[in-house]
PDB file with SEQRES, HELIX, SHEET and CRYST1 records, atoms N, CA, C and O in Angstrom:
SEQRES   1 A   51  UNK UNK UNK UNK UNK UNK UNK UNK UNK UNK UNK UNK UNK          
SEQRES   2 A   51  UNK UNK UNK UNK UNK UNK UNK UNK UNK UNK UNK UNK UNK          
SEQRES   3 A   51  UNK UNK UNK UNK UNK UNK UNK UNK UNK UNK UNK UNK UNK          
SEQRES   4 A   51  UNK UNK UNK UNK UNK UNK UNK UNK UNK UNK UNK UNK              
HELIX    1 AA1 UNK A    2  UNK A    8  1                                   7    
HELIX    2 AA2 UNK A   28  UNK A   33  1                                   6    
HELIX    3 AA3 UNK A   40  UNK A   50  1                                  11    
SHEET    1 AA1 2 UNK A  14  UNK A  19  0                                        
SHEET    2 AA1 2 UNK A  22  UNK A  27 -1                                        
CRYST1    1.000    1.000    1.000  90.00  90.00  90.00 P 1           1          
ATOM      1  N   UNK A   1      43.020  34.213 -17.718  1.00  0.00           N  
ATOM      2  CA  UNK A   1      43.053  34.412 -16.299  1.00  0.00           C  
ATOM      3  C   UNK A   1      42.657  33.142 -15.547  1.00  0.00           C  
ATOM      4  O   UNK A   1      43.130  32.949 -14.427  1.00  0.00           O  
ATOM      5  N   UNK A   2      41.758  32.209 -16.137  1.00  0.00           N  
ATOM      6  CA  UNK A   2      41.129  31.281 -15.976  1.00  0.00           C  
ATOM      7  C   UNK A   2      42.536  30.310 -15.143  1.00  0.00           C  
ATOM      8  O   UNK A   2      42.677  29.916 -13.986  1.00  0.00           O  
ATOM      9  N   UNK A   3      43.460  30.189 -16.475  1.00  0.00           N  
ATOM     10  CA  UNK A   3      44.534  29.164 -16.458  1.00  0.00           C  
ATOM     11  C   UNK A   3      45.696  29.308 -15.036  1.00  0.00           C  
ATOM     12  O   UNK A   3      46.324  28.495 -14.358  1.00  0.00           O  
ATOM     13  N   UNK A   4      45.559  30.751 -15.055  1.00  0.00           N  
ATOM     14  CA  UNK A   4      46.531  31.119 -13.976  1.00  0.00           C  
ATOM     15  C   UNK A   4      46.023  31.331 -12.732  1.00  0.00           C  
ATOM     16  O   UNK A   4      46.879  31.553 -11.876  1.00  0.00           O  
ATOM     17  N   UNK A   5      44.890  31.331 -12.370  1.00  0.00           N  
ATOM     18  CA  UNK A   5      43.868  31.474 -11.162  1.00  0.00           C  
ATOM     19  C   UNK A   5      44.194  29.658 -10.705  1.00  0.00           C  
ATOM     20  O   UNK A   5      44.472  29.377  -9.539  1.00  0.00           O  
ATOM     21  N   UNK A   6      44.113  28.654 -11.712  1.00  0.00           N  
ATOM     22  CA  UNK A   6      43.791  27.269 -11.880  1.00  0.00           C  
ATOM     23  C   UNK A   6      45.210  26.585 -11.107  1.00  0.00           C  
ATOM     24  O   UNK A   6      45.294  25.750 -10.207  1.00  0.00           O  
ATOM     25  N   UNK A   7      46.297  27.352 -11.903  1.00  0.00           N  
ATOM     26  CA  UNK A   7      47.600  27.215 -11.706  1.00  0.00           C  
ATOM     27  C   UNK A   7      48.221  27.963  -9.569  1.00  0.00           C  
ATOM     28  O   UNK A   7      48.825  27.322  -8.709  1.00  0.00           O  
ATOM     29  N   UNK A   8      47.858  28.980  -9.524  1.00  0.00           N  
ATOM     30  CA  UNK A   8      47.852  29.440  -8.127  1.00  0.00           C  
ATOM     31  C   UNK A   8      46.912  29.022  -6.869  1.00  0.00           C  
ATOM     32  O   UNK A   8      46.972  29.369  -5.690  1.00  0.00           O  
ATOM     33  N   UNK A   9      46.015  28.144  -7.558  1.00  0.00           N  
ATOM     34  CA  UNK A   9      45.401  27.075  -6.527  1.00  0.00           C  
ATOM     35  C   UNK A   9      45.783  26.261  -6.415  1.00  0.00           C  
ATOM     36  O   UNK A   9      45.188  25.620  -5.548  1.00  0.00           O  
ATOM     37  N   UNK A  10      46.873  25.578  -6.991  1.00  0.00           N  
ATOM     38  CA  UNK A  10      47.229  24.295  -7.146  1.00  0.00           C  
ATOM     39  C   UNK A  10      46.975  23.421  -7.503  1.00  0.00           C  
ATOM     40  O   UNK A  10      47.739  22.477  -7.305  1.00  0.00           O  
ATOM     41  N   UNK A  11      45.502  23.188  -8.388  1.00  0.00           N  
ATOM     42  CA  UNK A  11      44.939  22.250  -8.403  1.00  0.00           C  
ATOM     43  C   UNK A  11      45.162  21.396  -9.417  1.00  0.00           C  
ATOM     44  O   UNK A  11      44.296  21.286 -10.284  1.00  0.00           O  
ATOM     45  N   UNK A  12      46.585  20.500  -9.505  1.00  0.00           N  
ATOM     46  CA  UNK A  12      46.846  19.931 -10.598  1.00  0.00           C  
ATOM     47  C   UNK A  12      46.300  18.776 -10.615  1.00  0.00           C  
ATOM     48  O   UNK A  12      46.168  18.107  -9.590  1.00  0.00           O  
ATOM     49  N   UNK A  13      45.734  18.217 -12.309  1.00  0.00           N  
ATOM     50  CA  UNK A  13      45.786  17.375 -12.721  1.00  0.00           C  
ATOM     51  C   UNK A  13      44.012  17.885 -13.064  1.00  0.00           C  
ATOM     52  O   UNK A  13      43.104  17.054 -13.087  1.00  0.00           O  
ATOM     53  N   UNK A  14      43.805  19.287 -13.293  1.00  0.00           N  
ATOM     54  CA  UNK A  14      42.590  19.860 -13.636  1.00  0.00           C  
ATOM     55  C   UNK A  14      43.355  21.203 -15.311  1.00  0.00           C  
ATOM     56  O   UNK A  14      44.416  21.685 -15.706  1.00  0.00           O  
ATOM     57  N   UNK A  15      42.050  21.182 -15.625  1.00  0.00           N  
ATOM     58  CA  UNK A  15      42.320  21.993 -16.865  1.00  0.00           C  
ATOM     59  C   UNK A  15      41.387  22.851 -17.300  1.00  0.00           C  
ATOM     60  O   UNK A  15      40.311  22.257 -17.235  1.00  0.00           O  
ATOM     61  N   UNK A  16      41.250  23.850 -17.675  1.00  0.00           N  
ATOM     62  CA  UNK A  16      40.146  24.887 -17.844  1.00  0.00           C  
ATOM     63  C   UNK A  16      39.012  24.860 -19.089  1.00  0.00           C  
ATOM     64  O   UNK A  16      39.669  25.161 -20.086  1.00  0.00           O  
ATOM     65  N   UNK A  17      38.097  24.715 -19.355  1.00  0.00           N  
ATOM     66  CA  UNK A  17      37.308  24.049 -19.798  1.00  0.00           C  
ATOM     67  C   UNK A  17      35.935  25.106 -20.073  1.00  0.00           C  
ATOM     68  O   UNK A  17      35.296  25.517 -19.104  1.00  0.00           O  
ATOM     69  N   UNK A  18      35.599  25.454 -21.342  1.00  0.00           N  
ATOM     70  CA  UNK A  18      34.459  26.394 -21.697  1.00  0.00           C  
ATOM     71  C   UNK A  18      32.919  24.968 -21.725  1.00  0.00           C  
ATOM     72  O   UNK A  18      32.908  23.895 -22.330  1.00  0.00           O  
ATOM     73  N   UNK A  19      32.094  25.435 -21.041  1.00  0.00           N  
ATOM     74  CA  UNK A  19      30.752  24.686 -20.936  1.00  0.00           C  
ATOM     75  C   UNK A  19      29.688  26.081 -21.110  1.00  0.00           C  
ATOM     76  O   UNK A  19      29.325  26.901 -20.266  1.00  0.00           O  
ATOM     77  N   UNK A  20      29.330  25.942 -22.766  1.00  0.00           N  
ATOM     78  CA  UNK A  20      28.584  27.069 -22.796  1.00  0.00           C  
ATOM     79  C   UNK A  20      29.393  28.154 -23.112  1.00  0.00           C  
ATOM     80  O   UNK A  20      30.232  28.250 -24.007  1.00  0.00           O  
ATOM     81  N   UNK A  21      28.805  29.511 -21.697  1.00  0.00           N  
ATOM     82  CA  UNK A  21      29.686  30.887 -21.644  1.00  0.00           C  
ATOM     83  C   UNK A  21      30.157  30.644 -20.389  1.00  0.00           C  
ATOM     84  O   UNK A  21      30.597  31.579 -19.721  1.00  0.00           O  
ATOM     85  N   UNK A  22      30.133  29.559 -19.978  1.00  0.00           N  
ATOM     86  CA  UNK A  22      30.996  29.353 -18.415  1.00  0.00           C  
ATOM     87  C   UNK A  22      32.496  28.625 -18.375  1.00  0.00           C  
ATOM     88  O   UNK A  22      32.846  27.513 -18.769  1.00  0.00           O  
ATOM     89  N   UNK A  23      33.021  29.390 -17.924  1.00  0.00           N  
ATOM     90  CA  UNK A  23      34.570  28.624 -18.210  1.00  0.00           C  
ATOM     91  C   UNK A  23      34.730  28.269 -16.414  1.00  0.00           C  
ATOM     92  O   UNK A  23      34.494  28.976 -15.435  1.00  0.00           O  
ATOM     93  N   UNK A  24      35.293  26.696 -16.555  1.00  0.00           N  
ATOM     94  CA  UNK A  24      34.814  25.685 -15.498  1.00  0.00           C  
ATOM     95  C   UNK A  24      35.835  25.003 -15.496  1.00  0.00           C  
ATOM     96  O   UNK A  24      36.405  24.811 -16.571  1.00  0.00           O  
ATOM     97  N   UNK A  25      36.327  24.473 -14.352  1.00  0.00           N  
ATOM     98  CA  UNK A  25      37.217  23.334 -14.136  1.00  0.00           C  
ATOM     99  C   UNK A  25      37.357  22.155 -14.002  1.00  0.00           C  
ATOM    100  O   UNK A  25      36.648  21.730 -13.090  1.00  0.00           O  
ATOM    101  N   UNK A  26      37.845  21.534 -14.404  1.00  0.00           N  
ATOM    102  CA  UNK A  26      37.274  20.276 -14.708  1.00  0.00           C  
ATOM    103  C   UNK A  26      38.964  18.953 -14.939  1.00  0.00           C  
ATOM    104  O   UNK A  26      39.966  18.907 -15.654  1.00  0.00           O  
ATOM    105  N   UNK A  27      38.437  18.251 -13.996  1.00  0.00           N  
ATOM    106  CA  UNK A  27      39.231  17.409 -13.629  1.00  0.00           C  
ATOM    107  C   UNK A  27      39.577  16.148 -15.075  1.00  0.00           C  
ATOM    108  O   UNK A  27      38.787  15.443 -15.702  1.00  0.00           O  
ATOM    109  N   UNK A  28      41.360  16.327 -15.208  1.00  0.00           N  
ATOM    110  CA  UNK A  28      41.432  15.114 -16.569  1.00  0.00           C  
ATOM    111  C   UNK A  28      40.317  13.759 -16.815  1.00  0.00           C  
ATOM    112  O   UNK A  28      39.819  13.211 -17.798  1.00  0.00           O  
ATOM    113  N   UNK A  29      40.255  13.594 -15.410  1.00  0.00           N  
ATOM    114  CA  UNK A  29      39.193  11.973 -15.631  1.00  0.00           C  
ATOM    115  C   UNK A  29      38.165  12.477 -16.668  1.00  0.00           C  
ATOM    116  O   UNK A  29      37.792  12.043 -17.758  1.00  0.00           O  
ATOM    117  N   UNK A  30      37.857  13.519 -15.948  1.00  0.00           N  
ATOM    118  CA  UNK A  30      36.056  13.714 -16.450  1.00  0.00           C  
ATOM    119  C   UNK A  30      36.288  14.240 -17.949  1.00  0.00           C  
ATOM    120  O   UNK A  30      35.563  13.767 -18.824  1.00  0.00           O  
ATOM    121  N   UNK A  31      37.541  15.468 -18.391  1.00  0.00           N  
ATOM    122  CA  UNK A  31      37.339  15.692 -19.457  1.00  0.00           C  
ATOM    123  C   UNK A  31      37.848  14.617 -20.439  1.00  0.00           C  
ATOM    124  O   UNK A  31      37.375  14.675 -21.574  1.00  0.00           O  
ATOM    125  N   UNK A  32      38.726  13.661 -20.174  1.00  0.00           N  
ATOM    126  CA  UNK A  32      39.221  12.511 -21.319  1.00  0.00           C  
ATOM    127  C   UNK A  32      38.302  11.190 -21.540  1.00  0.00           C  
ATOM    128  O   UNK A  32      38.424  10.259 -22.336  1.00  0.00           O  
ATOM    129  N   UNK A  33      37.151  11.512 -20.341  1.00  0.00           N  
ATOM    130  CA  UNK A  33      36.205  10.124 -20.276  1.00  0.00           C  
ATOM    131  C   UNK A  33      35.515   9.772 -21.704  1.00  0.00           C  
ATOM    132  O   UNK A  33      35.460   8.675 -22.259  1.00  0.00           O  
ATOM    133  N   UNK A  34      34.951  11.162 -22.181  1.00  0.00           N  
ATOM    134  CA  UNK A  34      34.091  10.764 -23.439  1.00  0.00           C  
ATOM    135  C   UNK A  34      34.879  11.668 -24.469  1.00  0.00           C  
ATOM    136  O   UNK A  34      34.553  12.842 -24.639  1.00  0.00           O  
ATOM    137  N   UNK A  35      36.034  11.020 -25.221  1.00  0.00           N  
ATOM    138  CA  UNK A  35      36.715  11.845 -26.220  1.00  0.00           C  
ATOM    139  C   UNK A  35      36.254  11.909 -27.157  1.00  0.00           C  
ATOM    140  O   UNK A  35      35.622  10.914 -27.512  1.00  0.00           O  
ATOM    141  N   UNK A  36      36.313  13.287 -28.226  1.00  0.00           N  
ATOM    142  CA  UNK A  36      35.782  13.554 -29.392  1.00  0.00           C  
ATOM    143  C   UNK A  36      36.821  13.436 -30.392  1.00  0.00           C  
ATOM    144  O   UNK A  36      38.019  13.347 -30.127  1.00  0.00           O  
ATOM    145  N   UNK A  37      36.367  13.440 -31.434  1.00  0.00           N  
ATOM    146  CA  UNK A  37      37.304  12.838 -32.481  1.00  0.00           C  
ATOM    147  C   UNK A  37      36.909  13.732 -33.915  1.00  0.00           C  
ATOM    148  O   UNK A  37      35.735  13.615 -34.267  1.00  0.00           O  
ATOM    149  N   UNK A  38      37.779  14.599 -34.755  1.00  0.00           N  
ATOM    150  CA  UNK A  38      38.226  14.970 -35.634  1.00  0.00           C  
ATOM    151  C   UNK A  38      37.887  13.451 -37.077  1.00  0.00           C  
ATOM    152  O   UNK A  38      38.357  12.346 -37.346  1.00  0.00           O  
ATOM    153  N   UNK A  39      36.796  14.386 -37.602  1.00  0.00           N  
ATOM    154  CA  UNK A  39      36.119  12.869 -38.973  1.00  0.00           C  
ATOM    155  C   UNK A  39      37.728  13.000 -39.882  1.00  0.00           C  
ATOM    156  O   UNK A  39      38.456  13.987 -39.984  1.00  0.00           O  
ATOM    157  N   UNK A  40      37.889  11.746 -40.395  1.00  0.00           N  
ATOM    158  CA  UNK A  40      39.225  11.925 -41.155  1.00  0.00           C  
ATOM    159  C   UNK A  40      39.031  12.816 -42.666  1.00  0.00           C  
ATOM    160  O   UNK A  40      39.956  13.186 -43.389  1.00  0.00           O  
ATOM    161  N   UNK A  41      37.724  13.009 -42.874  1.00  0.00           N  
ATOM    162  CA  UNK A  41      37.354  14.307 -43.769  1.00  0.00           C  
ATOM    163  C   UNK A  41      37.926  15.377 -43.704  1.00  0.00           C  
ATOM    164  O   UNK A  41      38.509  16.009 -44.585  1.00  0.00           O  
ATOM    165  N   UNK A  42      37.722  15.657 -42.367  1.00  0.00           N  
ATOM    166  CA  UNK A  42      37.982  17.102 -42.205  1.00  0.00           C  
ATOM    167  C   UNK A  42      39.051  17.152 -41.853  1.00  0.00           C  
ATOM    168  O   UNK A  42      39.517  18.290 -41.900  1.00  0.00           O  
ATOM    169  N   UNK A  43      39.852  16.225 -41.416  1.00  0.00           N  
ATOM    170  CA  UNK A  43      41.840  15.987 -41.303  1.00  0.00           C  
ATOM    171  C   UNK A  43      42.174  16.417 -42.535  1.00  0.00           C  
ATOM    172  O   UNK A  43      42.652  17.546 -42.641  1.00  0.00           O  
ATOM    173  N   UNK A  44      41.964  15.509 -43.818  1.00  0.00           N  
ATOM    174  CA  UNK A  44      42.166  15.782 -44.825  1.00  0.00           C  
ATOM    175  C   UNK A  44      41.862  16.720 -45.788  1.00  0.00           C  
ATOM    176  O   UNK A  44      42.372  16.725 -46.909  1.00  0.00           O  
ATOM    177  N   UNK A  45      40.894  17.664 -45.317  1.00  0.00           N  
ATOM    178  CA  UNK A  45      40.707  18.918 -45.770  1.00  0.00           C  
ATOM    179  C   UNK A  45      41.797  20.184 -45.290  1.00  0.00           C  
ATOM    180  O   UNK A  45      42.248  21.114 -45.959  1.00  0.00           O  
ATOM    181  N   UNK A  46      42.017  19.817 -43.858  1.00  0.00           N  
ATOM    182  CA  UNK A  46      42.943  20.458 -43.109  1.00  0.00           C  
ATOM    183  C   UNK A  46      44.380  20.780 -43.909  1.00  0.00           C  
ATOM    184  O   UNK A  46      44.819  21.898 -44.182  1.00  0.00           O  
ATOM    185  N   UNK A  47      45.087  19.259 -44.258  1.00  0.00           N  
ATOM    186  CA  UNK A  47      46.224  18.935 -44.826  1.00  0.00           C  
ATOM    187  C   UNK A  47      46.422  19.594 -45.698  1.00  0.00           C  
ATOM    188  O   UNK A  47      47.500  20.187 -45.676  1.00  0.00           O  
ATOM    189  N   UNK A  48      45.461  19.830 -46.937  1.00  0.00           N  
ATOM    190  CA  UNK A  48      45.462  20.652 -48.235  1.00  0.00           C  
ATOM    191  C   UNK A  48      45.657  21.972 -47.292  1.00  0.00           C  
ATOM    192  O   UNK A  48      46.514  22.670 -47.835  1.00  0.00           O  
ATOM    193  N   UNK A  49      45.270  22.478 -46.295  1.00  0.00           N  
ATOM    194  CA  UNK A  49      45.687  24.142 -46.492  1.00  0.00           C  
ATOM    195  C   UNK A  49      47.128  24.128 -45.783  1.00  0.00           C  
ATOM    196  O   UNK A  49      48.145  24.794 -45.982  1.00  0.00           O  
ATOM    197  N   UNK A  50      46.833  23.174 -44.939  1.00  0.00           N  
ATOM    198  CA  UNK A  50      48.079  23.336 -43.675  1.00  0.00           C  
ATOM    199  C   UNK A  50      49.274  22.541 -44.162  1.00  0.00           C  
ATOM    200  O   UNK A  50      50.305  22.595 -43.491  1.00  0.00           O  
ATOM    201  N   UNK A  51      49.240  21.856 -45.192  1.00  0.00           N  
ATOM    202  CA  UNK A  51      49.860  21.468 -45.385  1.00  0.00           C  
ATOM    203  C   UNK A  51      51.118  20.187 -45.131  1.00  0.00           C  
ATOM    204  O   UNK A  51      52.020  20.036 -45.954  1.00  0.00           O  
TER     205      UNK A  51                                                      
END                                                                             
C-alpha cells in the first residue's frame, strides 16, 4: 500500500523504505548515499543453490 500511496502523490524519484517497523520514504539521494554490499561469500553460496 506503501508503494501505491508513494506512486498517487507523485513523489517521484522517492522509494519506500522499512527503518525498523516503520515503512518511510525516502528520497534516491539519501537511500544510494551509503550502499551496502553482498560479501562475495555469500554470492557464491547463493550460486550453488540458484544456480
Amino acid at each position: 500500500m506503501a508503494v501505491t500511496d508513494l506512486v498517487a502523490d507523485e513523489e517521484w524519484g522517492h522509494m519506500v523504505a522499512l527503518h525498523g517497523t516503520d515503512i518511510a520514504r525516502v528520497g534516491f539521494e539519501e537511500a544510494l548515499a551509503d550502499p551496502k554490499y553482498v560479501p562475495d561469500e555469500r554470492y557464491q553460496e547463493m550460486r550453488v543453490i540458484f544456480g
